[in-house]
PyMOL CGO cylinders between C-alpha atoms (Angstrom):
from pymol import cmd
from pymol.cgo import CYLINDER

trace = [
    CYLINDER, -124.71, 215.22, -36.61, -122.77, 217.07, -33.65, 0.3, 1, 1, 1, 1, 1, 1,
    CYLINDER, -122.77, 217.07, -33.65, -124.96, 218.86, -31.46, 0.3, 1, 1, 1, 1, 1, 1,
    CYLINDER, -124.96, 218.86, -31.46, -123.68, 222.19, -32.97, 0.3, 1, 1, 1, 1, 1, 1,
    CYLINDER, -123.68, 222.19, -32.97, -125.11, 220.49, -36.18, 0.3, 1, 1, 1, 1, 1, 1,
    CYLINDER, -125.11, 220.49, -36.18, -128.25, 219.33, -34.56, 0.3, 1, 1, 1, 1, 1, 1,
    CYLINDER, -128.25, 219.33, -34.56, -128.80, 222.81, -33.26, 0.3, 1, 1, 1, 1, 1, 1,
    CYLINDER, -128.80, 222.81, -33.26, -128.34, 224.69, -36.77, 0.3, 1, 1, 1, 1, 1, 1,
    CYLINDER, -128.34, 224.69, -36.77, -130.79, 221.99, -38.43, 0.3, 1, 1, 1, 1, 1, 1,
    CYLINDER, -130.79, 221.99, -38.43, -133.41, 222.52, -36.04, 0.3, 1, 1, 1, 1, 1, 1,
    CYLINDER, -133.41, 222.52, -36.04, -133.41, 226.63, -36.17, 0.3, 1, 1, 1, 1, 1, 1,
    CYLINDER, -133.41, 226.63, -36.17, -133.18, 226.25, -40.20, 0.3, 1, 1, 1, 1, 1, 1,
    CYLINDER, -133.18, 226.25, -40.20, -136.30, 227.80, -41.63, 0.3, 1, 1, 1, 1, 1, 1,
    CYLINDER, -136.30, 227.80, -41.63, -138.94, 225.86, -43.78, 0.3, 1, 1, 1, 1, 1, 1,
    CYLINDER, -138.94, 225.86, -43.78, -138.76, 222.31, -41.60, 0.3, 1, 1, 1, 1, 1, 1,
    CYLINDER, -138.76, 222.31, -41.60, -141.57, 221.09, -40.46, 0.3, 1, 1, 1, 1, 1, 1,
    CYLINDER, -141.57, 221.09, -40.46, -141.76, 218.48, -37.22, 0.3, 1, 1, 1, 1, 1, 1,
    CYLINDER, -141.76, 218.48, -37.22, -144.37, 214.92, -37.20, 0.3, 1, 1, 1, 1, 1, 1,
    CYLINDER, -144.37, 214.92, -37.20, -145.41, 214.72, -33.64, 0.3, 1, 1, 1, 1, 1, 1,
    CYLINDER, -145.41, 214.72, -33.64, -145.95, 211.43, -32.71, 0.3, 1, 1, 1, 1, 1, 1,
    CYLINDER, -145.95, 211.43, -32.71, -148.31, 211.01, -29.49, 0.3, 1, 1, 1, 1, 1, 1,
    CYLINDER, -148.31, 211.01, -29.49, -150.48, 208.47, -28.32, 0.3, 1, 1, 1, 1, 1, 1,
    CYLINDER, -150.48, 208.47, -28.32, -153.99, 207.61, -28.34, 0.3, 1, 1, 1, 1, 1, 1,
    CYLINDER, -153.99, 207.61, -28.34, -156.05, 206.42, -25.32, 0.3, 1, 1, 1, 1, 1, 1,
    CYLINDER, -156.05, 206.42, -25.32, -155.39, 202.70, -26.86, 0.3, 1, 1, 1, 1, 1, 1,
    CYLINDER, -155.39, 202.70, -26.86, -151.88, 203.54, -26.78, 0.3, 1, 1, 1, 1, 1, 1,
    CYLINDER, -151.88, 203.54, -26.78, -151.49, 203.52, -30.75, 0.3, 1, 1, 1, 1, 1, 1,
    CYLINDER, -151.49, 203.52, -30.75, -149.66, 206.04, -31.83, 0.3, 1, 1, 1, 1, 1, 1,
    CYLINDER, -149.66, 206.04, -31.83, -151.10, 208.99, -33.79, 0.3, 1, 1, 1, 1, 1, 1,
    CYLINDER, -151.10, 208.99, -33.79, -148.65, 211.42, -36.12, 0.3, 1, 1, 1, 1, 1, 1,
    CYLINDER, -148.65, 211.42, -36.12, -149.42, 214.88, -37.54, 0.3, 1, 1, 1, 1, 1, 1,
    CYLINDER, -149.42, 214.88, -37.54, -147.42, 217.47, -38.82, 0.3, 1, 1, 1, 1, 1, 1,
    CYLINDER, -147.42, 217.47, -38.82, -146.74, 220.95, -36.84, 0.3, 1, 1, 1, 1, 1, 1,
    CYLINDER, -146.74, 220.95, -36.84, -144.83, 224.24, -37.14, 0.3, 1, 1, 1, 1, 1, 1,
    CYLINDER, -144.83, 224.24, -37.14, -142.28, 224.31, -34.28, 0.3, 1, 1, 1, 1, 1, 1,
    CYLINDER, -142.28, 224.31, -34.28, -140.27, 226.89, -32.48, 0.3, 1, 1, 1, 1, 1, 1,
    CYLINDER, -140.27, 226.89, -32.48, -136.89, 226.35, -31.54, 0.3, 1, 1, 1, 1, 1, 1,
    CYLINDER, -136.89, 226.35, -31.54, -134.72, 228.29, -28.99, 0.3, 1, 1, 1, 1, 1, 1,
    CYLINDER, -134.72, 228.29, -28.99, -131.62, 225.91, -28.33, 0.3, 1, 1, 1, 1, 1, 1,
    CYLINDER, -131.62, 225.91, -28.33, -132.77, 224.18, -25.49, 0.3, 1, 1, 1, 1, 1, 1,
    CYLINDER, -132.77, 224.18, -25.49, -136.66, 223.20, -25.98, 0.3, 1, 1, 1, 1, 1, 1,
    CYLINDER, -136.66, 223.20, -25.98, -138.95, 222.77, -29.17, 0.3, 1, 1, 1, 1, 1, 1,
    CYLINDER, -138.95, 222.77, -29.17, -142.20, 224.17, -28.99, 0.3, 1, 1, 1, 1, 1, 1,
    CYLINDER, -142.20, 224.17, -28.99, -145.69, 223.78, -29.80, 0.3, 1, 1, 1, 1, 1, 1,
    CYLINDER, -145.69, 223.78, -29.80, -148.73, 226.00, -30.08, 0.3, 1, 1, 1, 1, 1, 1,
    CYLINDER, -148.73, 226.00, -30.08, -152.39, 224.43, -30.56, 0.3, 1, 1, 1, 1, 1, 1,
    CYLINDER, -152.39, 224.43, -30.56, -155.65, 225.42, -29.30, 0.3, 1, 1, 1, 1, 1, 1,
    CYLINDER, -155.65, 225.42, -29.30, -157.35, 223.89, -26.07, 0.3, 1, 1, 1, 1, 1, 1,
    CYLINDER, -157.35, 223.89, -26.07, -159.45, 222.31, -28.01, 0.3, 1, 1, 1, 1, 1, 1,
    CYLINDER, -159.45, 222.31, -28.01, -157.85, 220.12, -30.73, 0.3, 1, 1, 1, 1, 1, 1,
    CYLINDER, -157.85, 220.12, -30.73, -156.96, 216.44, -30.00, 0.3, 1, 1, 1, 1, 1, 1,
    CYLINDER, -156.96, 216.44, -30.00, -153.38, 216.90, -29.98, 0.3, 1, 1, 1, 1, 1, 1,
    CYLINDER, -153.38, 216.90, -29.98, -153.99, 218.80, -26.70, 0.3, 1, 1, 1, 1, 1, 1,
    CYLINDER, -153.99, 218.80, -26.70, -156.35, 216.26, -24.90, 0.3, 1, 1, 1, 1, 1, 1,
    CYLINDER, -156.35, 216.26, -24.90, -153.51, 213.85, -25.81, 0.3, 1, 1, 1, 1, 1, 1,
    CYLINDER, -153.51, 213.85, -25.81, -150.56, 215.09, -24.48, 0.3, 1, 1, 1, 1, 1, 1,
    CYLINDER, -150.56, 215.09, -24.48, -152.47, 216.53, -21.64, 0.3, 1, 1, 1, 1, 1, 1,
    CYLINDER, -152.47, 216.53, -21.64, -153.16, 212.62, -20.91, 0.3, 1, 1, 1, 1, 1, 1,
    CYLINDER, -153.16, 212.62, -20.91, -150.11, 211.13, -21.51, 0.3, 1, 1, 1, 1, 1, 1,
    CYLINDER, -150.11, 211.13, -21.51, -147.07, 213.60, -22.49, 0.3, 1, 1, 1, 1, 1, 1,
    CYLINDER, -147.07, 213.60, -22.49, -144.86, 211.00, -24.18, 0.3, 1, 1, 1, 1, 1, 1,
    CYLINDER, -144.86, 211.00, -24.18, -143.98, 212.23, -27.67, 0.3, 1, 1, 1, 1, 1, 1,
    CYLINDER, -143.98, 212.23, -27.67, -141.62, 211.77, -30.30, 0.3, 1, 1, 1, 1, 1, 1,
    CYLINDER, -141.62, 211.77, -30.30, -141.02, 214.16, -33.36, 0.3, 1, 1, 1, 1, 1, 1,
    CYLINDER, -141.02, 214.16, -33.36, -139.05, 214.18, -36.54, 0.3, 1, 1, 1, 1, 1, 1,
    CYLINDER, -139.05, 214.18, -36.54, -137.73, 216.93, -37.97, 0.3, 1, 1, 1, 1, 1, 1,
    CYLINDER, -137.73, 216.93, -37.97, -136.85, 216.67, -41.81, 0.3, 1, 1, 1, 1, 1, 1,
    CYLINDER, -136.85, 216.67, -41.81, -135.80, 218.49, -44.61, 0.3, 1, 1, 1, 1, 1, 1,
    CYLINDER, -135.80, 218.49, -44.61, -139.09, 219.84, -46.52, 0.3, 1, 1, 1, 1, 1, 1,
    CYLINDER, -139.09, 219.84, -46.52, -137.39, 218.97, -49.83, 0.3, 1, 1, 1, 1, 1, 1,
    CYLINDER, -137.39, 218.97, -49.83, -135.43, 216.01, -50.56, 0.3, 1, 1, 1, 1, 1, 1,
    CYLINDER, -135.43, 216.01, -50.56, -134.91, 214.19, -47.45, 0.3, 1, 1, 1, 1, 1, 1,
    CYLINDER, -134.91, 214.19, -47.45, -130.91, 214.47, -46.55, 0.3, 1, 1, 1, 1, 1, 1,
    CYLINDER, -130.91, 214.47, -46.55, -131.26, 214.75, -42.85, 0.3, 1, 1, 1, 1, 1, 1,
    CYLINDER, -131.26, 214.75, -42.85, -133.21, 214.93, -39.76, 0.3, 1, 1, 1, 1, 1, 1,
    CYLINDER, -133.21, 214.93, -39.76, -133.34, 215.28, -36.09, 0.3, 1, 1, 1, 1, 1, 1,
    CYLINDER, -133.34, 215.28, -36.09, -135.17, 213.26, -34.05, 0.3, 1, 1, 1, 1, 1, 1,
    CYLINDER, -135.17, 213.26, -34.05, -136.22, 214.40, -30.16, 0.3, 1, 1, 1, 1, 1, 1,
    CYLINDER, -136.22, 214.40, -30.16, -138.24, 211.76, -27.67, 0.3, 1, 1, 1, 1, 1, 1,
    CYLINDER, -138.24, 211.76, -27.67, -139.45, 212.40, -24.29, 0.3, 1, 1, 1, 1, 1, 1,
    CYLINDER, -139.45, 212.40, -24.29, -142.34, 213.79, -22.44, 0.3, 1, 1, 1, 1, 1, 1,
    CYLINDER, -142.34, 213.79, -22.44, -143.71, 217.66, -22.86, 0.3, 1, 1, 1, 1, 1, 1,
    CYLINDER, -143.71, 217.66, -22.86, -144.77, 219.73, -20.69, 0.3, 1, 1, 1, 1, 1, 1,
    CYLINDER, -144.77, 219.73, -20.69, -147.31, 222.28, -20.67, 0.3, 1, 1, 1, 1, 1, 1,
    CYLINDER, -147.31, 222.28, -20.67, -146.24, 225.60, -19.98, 0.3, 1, 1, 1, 1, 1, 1,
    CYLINDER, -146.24, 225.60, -19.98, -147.59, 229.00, -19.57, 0.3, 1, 1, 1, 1, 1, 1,
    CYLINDER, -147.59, 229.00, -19.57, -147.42, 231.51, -22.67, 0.3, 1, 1, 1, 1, 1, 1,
    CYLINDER, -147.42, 231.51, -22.67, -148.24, 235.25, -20.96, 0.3, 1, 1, 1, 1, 1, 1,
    CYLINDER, -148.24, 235.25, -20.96, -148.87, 237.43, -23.91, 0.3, 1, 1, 1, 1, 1, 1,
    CYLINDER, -148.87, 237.43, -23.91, -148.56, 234.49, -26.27, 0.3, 1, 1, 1, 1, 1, 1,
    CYLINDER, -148.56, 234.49, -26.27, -145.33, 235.18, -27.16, 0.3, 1, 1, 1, 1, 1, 1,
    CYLINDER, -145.33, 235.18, -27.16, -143.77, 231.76, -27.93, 0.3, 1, 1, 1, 1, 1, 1,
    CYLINDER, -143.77, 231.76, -27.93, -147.60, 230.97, -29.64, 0.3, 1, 1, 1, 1, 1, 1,
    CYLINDER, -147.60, 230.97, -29.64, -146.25, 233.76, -32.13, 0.3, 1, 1, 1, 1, 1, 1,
    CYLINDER, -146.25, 233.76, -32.13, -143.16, 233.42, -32.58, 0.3, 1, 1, 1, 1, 1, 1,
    CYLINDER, -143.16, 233.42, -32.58, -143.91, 229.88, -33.85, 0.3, 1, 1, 1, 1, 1, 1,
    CYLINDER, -143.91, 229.88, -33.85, -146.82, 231.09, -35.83, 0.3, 1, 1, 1, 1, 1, 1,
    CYLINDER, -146.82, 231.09, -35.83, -144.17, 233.95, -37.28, 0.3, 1, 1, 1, 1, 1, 1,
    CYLINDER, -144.17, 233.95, -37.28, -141.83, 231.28, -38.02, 0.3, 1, 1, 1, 1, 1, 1,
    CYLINDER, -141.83, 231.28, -38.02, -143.82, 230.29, -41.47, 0.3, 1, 1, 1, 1, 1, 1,
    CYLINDER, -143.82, 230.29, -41.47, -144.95, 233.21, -43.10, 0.3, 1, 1, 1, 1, 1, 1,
    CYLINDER, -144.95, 233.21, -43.10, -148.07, 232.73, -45.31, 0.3, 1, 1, 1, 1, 1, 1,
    CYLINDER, -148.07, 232.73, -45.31, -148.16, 234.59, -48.35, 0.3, 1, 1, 1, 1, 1, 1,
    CYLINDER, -148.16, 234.59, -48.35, -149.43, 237.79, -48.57, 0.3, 1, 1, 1, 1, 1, 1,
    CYLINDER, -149.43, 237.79, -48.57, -150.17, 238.10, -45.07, 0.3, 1, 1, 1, 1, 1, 1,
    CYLINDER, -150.17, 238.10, -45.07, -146.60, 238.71, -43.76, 0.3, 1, 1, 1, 1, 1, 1,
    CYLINDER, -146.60, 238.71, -43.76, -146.97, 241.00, -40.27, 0.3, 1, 1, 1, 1, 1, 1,
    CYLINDER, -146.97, 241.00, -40.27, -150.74, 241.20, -40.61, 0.3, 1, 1, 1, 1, 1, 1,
    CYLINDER, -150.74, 241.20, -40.61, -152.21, 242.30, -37.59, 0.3, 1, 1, 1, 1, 1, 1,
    CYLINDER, -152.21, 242.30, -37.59, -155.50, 240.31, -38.47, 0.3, 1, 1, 1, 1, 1, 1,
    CYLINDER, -155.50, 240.31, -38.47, -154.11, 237.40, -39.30, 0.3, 1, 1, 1, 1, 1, 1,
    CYLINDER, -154.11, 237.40, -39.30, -152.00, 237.19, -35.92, 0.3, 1, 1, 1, 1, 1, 1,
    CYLINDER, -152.00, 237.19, -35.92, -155.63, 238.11, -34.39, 0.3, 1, 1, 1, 1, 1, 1,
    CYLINDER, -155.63, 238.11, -34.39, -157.27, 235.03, -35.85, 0.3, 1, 1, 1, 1, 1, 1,
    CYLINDER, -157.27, 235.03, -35.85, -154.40, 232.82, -34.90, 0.3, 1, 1, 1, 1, 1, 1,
    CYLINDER, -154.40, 232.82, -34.90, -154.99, 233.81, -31.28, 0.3, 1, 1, 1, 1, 1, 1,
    CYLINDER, -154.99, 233.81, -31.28, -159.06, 234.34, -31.36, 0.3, 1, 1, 1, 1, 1, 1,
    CYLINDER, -159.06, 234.34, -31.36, -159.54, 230.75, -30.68, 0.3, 1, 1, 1, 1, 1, 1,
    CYLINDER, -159.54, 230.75, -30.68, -157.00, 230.37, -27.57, 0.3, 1, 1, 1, 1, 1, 1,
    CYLINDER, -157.00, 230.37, -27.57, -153.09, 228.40, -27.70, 0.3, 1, 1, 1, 1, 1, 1,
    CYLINDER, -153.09, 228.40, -27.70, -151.76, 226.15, -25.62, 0.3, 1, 1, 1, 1, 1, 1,
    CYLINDER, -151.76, 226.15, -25.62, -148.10, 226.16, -25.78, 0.3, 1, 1, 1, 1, 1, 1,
    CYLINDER, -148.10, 226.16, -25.78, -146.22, 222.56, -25.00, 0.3, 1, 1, 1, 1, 1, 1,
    CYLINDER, -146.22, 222.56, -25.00, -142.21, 222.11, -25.45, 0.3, 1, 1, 1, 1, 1, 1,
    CYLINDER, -142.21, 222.11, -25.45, -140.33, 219.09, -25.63, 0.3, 1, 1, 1, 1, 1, 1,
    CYLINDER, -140.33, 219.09, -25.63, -136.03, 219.44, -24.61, 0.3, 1, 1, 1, 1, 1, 1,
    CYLINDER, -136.03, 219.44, -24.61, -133.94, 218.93, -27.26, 0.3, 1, 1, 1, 1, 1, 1,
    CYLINDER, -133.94, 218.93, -27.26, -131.01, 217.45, -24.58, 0.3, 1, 1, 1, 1, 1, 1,
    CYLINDER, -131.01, 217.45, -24.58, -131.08, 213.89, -25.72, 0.3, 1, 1, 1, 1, 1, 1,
    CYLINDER, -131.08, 213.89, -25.72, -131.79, 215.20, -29.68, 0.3, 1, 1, 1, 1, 1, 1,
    CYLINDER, -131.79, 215.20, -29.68, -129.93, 213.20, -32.34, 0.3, 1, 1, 1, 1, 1, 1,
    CYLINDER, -129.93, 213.20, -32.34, -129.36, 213.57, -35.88, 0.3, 1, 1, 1, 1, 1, 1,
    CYLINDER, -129.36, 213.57, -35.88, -128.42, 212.19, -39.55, 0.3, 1, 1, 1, 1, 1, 1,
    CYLINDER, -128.42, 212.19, -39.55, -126.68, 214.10, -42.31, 0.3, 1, 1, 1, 1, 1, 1,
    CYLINDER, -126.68, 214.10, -42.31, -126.88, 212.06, -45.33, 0.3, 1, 1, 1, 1, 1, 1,
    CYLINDER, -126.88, 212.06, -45.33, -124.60, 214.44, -46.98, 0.3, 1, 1, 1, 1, 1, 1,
    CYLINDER, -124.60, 214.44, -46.98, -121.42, 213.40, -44.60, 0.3, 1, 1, 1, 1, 1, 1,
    CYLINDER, -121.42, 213.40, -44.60, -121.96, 209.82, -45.41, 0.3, 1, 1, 1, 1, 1, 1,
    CYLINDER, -121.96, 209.82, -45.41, -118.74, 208.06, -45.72, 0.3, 1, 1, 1, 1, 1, 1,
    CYLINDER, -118.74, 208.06, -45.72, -118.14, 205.85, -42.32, 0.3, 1, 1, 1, 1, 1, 1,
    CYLINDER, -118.14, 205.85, -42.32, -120.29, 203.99, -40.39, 0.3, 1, 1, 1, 1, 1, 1,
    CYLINDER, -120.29, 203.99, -40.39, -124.22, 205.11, -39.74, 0.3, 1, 1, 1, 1, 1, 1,
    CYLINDER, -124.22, 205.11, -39.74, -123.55, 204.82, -36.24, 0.3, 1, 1, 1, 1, 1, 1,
    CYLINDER, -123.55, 204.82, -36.24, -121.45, 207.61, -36.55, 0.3, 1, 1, 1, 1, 1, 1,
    CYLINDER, -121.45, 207.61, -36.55, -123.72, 209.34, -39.20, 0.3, 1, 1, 1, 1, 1, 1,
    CYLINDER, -123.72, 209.34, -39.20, -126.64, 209.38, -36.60, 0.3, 1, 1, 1, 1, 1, 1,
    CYLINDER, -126.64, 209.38, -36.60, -124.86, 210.27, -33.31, 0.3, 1, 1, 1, 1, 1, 1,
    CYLINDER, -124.86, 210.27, -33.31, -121.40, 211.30, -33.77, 0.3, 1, 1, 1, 1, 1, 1,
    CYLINDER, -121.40, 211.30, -33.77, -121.00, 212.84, -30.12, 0.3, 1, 1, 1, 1, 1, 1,
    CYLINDER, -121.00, 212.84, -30.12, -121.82, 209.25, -28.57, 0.3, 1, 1, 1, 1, 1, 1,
    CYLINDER, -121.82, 209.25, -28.57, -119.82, 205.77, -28.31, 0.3, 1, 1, 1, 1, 1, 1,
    CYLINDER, -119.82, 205.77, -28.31, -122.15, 203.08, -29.28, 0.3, 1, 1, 1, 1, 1, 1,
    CYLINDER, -122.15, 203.08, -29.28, -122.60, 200.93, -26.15, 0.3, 1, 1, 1, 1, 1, 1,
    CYLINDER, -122.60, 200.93, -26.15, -122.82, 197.54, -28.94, 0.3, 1, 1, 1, 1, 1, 1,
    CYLINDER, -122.82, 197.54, -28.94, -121.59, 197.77, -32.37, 0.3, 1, 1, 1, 1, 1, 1,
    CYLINDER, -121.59, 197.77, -32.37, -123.54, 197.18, -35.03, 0.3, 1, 1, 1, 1, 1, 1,
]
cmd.load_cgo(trace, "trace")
């Protein structure tokens, strides 16, 4: 994908992201989040609480996979280290919770109250070195499948 591609794929609605992160062993543990996007950063909104938190508050190093929640055609996938950042008014925390509507309780002041009753912690992750596959455009190499916008230092 071009990074004009990259960027439409990641603000596309109904993906989801697997956040890898490590454990104190240094085995790596996945789950699957809700993300926000804004063009530069992905972020992510837990509570202070949860694992995922103690984690990356240890050791920052993550890598996520964004993919198509239907038939796998494509994905984007962003490594590096996140960084905790503030959230005044939770803002980002809902606009990532906003981001998958749950039936029946679109714009629900109580549900946006529960979501927040239990404290977020907001971490994002730059999307600079972000890189993705369009299965769909397949018809040269998969070096240039996966990062059109780079020369490959070897070829495959």
């Amino acid at each position: 994908m071009t990074s004009d591609e990259v960027d439409a794929y990641l603000r596309a609605d109904g993906r989801f992201a697997a956040v890898a992160t490590l454990r104190k062993d240094g085995s790596p543990f996945v789950i699957p989040l809700g993300y926000y996007y804004d063009g530069n950063y992905l972020y992510f909104s837990t509570t202070p609480h949860r694992s995922l938190t103690h984690r990356l508050r240890r050791d920052g190093r993550a890598s996520v996979s964004i993919f198509d929640h239907e038939a796998i055609h494509g994905y984007v996938l962003v490594n590096g280290v996140v960084q905790e950042i503030d959230d005044p008014g939770n803002v980002l925390s809902l606009k990532m919770h906003h981001r998958y509507p749950k039936p029946g309780l679109e714009g629900s002041d109580d549900h946006d109250r529960i979501w927040l009753s239990v404290g977020r912690v907001v971490f994002r992750l730059s999307t600079e070195s972000a890189v993705g596959m369009d299965q769909r455009k397949a018809s040269g190499s998969i070096w240039a499948l996966a990062m059109p916008d780079q020369t490959p230092s070897v070829l495959p």
